[in-house]
ROTIMI-93230 format. One record per residue (C-alpha): residue in one letter; residue number from 1; x, y, z. Coordinates in steps of 0.02 Angstrom, whole numbers. Each point is the difference from the previous one (the first is absolute). Example, Ala and Ser with C-alpha at 12.3 -4.5 7.8 and 13.67 -1.06 7.14 Angstrom:
% residues 2
{atom "a", 1, {615, -225, 390}}
{atom "s", 2, {69, 172, -33}}
***
This chain:
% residues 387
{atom "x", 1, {-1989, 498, -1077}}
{atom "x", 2, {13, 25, -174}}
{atom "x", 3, {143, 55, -90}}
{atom "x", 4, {-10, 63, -206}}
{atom "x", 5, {170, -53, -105}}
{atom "x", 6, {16, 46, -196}}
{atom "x", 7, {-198, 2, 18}}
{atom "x", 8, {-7, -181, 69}}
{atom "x", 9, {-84, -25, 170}}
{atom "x", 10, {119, -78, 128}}
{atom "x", 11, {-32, -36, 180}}
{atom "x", 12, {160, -6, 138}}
{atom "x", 13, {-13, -178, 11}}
{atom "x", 14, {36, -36, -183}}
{atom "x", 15, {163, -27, -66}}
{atom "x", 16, {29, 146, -77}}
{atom "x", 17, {186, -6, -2}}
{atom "x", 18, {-27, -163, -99}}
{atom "x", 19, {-66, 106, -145}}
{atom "x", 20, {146, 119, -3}}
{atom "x", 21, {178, -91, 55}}
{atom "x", 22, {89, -60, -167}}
{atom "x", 23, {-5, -165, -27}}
{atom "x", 24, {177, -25, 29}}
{atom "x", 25, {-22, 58, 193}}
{atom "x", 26, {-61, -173, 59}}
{atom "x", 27, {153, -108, -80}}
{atom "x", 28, {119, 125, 77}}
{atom "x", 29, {-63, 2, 179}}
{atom "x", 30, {-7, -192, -17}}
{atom "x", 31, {168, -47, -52}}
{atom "x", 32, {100, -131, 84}}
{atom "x", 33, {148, -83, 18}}
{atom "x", 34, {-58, -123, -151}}
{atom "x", 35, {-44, 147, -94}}
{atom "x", 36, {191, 72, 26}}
{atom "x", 37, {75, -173, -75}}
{atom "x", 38, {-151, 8, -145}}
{atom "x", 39, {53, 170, -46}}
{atom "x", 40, {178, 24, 20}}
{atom "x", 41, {41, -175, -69}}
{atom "x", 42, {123, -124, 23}}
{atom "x", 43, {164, 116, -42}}
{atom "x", 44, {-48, 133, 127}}
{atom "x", 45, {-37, -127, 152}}
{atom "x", 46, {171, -105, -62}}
{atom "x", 47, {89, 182, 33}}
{atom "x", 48, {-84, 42, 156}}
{atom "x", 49, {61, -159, 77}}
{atom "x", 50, {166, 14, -61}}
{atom "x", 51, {10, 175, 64}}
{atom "x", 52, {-49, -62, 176}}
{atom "x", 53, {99, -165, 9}}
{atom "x", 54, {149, 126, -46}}
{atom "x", 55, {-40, 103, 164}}
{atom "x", 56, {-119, 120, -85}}
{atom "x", 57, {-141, 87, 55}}
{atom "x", 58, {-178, -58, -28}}
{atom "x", 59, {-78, 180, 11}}
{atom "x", 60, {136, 45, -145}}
{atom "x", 61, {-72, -145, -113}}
{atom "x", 62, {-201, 43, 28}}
{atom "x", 63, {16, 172, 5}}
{atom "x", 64, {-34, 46, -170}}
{atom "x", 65, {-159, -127, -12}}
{atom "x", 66, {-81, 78, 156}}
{atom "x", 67, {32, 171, -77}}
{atom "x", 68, {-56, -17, -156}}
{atom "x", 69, {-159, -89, 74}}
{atom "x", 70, {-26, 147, 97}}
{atom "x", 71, {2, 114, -140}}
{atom "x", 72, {-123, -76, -92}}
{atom "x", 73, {-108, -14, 161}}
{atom "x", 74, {30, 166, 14}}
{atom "x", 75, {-54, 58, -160}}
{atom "x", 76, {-159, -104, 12}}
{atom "x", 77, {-54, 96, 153}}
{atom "x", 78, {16, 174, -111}}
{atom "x", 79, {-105, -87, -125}}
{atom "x", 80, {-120, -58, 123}}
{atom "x", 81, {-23, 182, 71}}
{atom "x", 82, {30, 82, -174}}
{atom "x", 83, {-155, -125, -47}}
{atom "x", 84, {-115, 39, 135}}
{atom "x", 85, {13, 216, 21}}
{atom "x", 86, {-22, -14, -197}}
{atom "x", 87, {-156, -103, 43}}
{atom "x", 88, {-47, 118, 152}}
{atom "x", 89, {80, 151, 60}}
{atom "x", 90, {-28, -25, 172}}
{atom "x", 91, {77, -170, -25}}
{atom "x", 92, {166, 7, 114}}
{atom "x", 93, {-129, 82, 142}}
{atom "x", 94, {-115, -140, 9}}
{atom "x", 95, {127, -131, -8}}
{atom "x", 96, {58, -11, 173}}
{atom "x", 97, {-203, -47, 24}}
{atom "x", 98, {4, -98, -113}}
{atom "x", 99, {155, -131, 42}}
{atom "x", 100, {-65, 15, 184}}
{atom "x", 101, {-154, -55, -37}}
{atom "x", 102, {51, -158, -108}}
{atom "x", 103, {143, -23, 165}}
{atom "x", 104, {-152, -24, 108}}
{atom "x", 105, {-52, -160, -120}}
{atom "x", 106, {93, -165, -33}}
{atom "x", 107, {104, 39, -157}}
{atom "x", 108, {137, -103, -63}}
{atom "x", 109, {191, 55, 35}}
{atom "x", 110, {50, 74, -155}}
{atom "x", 111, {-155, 116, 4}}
{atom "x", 112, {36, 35, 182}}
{atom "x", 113, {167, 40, -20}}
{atom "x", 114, {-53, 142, -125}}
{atom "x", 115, {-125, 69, 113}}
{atom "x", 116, {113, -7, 144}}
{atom "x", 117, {124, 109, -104}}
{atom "x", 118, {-142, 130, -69}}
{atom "x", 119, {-16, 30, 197}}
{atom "x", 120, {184, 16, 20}}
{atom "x", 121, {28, -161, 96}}
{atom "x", 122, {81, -153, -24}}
{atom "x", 123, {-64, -184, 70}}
{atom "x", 124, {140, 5, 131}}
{atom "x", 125, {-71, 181, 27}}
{atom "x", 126, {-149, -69, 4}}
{atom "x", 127, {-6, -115, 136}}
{atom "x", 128, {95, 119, 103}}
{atom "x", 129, {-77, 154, -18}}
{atom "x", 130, {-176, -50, -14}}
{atom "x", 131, {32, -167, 94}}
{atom "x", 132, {-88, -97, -139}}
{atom "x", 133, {-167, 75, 63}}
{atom "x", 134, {-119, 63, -158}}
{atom "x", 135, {-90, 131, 135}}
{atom "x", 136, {133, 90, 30}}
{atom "x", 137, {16, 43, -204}}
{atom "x", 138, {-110, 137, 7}}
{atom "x", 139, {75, 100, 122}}
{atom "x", 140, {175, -38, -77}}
{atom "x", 141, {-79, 50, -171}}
{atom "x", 142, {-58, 165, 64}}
{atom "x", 143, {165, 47, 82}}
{atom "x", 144, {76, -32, -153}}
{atom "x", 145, {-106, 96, -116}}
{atom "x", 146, {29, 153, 118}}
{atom "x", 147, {180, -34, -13}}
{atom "x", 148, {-5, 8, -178}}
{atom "x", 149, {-97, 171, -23}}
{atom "x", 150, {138, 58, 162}}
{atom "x", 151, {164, -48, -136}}
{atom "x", 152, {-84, 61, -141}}
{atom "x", 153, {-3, 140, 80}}
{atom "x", 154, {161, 26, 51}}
{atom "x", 155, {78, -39, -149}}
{atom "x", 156, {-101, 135, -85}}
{atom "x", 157, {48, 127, 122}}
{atom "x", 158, {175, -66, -5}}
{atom "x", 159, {-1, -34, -177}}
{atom "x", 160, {-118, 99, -108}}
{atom "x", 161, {-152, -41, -82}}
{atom "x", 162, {-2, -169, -104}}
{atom "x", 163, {-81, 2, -160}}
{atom "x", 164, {0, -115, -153}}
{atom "x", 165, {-58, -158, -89}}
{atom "x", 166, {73, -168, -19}}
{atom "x", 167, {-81, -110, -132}}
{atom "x", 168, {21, -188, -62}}
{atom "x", 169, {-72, -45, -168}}
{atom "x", 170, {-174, 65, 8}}
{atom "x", 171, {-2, 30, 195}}
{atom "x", 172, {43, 168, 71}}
{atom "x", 173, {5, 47, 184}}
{atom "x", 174, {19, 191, 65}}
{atom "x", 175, {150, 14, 127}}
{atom "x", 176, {-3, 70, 167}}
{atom "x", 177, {101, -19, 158}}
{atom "x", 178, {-139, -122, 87}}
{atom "x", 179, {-8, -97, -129}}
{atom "x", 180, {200, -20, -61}}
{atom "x", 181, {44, -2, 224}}
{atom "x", 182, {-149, -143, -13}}
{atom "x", 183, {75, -109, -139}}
{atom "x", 184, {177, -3, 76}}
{atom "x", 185, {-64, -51, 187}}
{atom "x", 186, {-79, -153, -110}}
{atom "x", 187, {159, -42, -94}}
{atom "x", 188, {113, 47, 154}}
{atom "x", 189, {-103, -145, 88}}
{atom "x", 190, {-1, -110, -137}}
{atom "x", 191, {171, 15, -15}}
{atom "x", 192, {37, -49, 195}}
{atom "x", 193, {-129, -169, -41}}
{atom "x", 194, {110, -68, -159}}
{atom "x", 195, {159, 61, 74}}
{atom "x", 196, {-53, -122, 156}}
{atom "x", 197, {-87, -109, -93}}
{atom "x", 198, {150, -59, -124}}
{atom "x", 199, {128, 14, 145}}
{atom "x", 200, {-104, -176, 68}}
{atom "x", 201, {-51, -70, -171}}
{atom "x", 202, {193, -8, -65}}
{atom "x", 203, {63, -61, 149}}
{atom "x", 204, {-107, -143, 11}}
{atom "x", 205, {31, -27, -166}}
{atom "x", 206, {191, 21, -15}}
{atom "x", 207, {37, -75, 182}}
{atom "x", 208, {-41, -185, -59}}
{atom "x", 209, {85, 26, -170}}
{atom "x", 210, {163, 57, 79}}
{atom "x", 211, {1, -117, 153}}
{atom "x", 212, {-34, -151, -128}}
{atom "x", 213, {132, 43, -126}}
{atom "x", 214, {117, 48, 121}}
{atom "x", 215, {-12, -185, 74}}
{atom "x", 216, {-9, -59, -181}}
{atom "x", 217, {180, 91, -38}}
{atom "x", 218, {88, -75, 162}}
{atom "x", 219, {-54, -161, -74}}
{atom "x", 220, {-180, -69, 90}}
{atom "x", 221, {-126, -73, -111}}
{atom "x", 222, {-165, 59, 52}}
{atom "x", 223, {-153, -123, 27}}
{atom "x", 224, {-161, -31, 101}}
{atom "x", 225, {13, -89, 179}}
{atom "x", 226, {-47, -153, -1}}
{atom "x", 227, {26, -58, -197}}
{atom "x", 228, {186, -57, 30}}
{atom "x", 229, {83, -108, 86}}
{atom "x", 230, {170, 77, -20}}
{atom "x", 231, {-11, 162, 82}}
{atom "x", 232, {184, 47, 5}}
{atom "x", 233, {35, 146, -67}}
{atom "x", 234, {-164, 64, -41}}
{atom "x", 235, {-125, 151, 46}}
{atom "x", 236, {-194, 38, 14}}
{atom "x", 237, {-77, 161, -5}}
{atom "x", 238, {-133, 63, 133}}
{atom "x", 239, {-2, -142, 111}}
{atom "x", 240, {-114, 2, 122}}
{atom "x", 241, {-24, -90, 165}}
{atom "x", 242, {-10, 79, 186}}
{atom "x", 243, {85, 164, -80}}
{atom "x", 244, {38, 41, -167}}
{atom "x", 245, {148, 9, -92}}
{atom "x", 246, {50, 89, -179}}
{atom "x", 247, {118, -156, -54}}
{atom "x", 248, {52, -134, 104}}
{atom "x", 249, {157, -95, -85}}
{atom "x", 250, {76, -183, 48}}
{atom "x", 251, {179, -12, -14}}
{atom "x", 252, {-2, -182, 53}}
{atom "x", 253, {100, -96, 156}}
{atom "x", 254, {-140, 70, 115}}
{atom "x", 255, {2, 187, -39}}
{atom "x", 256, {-79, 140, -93}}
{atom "x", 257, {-66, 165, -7}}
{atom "x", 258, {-153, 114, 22}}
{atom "x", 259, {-3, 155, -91}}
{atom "x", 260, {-69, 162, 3}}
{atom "x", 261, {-7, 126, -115}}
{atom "x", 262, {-69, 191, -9}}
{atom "x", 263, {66, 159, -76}}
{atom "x", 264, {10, 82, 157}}
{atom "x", 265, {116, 160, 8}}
{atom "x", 266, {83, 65, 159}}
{atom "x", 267, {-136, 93, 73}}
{atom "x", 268, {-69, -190, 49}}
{atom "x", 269, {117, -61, 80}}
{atom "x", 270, {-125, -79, 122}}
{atom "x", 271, {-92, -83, -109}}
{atom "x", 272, {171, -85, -44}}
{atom "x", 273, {7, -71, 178}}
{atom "x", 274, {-174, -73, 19}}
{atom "x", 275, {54, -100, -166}}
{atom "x", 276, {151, -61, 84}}
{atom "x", 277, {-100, -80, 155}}
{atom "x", 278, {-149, -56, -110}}
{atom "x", 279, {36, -173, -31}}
{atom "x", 280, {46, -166, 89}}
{atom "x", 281, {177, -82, 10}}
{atom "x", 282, {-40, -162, -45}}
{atom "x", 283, {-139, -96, -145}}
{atom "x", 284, {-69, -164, -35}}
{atom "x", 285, {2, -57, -153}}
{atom "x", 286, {-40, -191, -53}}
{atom "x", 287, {91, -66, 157}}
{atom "x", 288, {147, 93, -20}}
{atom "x", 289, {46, 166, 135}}
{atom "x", 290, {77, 158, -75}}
{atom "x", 291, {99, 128, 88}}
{atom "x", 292, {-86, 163, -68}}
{atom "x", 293, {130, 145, -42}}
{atom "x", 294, {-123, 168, -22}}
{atom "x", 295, {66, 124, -142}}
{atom "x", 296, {-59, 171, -30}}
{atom "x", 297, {9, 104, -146}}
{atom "x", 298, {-50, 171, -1}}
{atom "x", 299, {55, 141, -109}}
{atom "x", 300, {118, 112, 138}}
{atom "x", 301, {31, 33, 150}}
{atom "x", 302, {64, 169, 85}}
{atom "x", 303, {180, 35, 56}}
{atom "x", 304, {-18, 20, 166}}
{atom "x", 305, {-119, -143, 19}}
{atom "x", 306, {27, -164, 96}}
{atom "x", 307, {-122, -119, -67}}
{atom "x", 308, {152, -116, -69}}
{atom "x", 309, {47, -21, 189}}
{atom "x", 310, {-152, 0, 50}}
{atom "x", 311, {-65, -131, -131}}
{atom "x", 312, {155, -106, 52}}
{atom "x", 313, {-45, -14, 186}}
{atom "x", 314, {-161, -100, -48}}
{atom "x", 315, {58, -114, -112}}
{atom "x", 316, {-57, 110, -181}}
{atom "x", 317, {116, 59, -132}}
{atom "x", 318, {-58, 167, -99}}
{atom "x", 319, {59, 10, -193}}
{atom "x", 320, {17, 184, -73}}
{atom "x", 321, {-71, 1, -169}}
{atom "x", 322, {97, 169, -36}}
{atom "x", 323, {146, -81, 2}}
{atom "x", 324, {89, -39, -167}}
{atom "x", 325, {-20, -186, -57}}
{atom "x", 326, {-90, -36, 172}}
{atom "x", 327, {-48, -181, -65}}
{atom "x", 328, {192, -48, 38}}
{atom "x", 329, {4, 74, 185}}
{atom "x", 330, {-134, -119, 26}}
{atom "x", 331, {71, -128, -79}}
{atom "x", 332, {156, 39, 131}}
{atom "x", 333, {-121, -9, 131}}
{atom "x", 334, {-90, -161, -50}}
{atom "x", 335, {161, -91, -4}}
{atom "x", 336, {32, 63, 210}}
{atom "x", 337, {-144, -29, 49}}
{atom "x", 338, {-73, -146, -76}}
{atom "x", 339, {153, -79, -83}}
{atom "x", 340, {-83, 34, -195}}
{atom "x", 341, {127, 23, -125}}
{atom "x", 342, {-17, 107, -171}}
{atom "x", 343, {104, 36, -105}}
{atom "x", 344, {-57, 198, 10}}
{atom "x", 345, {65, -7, 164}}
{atom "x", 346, {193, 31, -54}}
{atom "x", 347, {-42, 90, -175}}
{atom "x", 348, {94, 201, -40}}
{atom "x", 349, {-108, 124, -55}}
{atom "x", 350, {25, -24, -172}}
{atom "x", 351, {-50, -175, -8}}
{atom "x", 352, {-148, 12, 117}}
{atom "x", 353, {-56, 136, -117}}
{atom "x", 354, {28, -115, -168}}
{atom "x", 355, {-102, -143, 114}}
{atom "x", 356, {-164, 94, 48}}
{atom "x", 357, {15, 86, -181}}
{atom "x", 358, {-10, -170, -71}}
{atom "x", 359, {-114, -76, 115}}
{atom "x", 360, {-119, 145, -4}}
{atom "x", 361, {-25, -17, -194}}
{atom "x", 362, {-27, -205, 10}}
{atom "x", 363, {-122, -12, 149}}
{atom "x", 364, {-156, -34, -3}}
{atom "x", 365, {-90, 86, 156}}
{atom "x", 366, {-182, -28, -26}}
{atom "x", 367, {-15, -137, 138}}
{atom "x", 368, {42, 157, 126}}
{atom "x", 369, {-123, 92, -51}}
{atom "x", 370, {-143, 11, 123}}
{atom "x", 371, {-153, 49, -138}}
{atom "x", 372, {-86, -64, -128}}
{atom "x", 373, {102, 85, -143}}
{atom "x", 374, {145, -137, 55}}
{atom "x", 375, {-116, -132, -29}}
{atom "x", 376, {-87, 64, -193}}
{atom "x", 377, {211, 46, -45}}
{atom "x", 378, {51, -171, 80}}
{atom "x", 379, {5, -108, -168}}
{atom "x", 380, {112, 127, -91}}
{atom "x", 381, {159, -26, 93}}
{atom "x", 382, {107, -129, 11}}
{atom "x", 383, {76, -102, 170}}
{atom "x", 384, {73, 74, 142}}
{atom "x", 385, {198, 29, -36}}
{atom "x", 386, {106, -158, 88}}
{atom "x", 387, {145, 119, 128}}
***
């Protein structure tokens, strides 16, 4: 079936949202955690570090990146619809056709992420609603059309009568409540994808930044398994063997630590615990036997919960990130449990604060970076600081 745009003949399977979106749309719904570093530069990512090694909060740091991404996401869908209703007036009607006929072909994730959101859905929403099955789009395509016409509706007899015009450069569009109650159901859901979707792509990139400088601060010199021979006082990142690990750190006579890190928040306080039990007690490495501490660091944990205890009956030890100059609590702990001694253990406030200010400014951090932005950066910055 044939559909007539601006007096070009289009068909449902072509990509006709191709030929409207702004060109912008496609490097916004792809950024990444190399992107964020790219973009915000050195200074920022220096500060958001510091913030967090000083018991900030991670959210607090990222928030105004994800926002103004959002915005200009945001304003790209009005110019996409702006574009099209200019083009055709019937344009916001036959979209919903449109995006779930191109969902019922194999399109690549930044395009199905848009057409997911024209439909009001997210992926997550996706999968669970539709159960990642393309024939049940149709009848979830006609429900929602209905719904549509049934707020429109409403609003008008709640409301009043919506009239006017909205117009960018040359483009006009006429206004109506179907098509203004259409346009926020898209941004609402593509606000609930990049809201999710940064929540996941700063963590992974922060967690290994903070869990590596915090072990560079209490004085471990990170390296790769296996290219040492002295492997006192040292750390790897993402070690993998049965299970994985975040950081594993040797403080030498036969002992070190496995590490785990997440920004979890104290509505998880289970997925603490299965961190806690995750890993094994003791390692091989060369010929030598370690006794494994396991550390956790997460961002809070409730009042009234018991994970510490908890935690401490199997052998784990969870670090609160929220806690002001965390690094030297762990520091405290590293030196009971494991017999590690830093000099950040015994430190006041005021010097710890004078320490990670300093440190923060001289550190080079590229090595925990897990992307490829690390490794194009890598040549501008200098050694890791000696603790």
């Amino acid at each position: 079936m044939s559909k007539a745009m601006g007096g070009v003949k289009m068909t449902l399977s072509d990509d006709v949202l191709a030929t409207l979106i702004p060109s912008t749309y496609q490097t916004l719904i792809h950024s990444k955690g190399s992107d964020f570093v790219e973009k915000i530069g050195d200074e920022v990512v220096r500060g958001v570090l510091l913030n967090v090694l000083s018991g900030g909060n991670l959210r607090d740091a990222t928030e105004m990146v994800t926002r103004r991404r959002l915005s200009l996401l945001n304003a790209a869908t009005l110019a996409m619809f702006i574009s099209g209703v200019s083009k055709d007036p019937d344009f916001a009607s036959k979209l919903p056709n449109i995006a779930s006929e191109r969902l019922k072909t194999r399109v690549k994730k930044d395009e199905k992420w848009l057409l997911e959101w024209v439909l009001g859905l997210t992926d997550k929403a996706f999968q669970n609603v539709l159960r990642d099955d393309p024939t049940k789009i149709d009848a979830y395509r006609n429900d929602f059309i209905r719904e549509l016409a049934r707020a429109a509706q409403q609003c008008e007899t709640d409301y009043g009568q919506l009239e006017g015009h909205i117009k960018i450069d040359d483009k006009t569009a006429a206004l109506d409540w179907r098509l203004v109650i259409q346009l926020l159901t898209t941004v609402g859901a593509q606000t609930l994808a990049i809201r999710g979707s940064e929540k996941s792509t700063y963590g992974k990139l922060f967690e290994p930044l903070v869990l590596g400088s915090a072990l560079t601060l209490l004085g471990f010199r990170q390296v790769k398994i296996g290219e040492v021979e002295d492997i006192n006082n040292v750390f790897w990142l993402s070690e993998r063997s049965k299970r994985e690990a975040d950081a594993t750190a040797i403080c030498g006579a036969g002992k070190g630590i496995r590490f785990d890190i997440g920004f979890i928040g104290r509505g998880n306080p289970e997925i603490t615990l299965d961190k806690v039990s995750r890993y094994e007690r003791e390692i091989e490495i060369g010929r030598q036997h370690y006794y494994m501490a396991t550390f956790i660091l997460v961002d809070r944990i409730g009042k009234e919960s018991k994970i510490v205890e908890r935690a401490t009956d199997i052998g784990g030890t969870v670090i609160q990130m929220s806690m002001s100059y965390w690094p030297r609590v762990l520091a405290q702990e590293m030196k009971r449990q494991v017999g590690y001694e830093s000099p950040i253990a015994k430190m006041t406030d005021s010097q710890i604060k004078d320490d990670i200010g300093d440190f923060v400014h001289k550190i080079s951090y590229e090595s925990f970076l897990r992307n490829e932005a690390s490794k194009r950066t890598r040549s501008k910055q200098g050694a890791l600081p000696e603790r």
